[in-house]
N, C-alpha and C positions, 0 to 999 in steps of 0.2 A: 785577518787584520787589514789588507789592503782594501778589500772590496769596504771596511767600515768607513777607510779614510775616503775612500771615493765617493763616499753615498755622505760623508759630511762636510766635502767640498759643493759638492751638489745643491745641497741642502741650505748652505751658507749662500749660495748665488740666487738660489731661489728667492729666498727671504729676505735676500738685497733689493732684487728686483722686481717685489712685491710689499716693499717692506713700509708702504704709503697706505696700502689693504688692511696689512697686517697689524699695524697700529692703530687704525683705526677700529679696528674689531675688539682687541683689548682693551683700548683708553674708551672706546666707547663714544666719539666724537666723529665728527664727519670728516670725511676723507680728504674733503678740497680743504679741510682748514690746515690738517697734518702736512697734505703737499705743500701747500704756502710756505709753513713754517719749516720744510726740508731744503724748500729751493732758495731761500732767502739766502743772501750772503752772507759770508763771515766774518765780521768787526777784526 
C-alpha cells in the first residue's frame, strides 16, 4: 500500500511537470498553443 502511494505521488509530479506534452498529445493541438494558454494569468 505504501509503495502505491509513492508511485502515485510520483506519478502526479510527473504529469505536472509535463502536463504542456501531455495535453497536447490528447487534445491533439500543438504544444506552444497549450503553454500560452497555461501561462497566461488569472482574471
Amino acid at each position: 500500500m505504501f509503495w502505491f502511494l509513492v508511485l502515485l505521488v510520483i506519478a502526479g509530479v510527473v504529469a505536472y511537470r509535463y502536463r504542456a506534452q501531455l495535453m497536447a498529445k490528447i487534445l491533439g493541438q500543438p504544444q506552444s498553443r497549450i503553454e500560452r494558454r497555461l501561462n497566461q494569468r488569472k482574471r
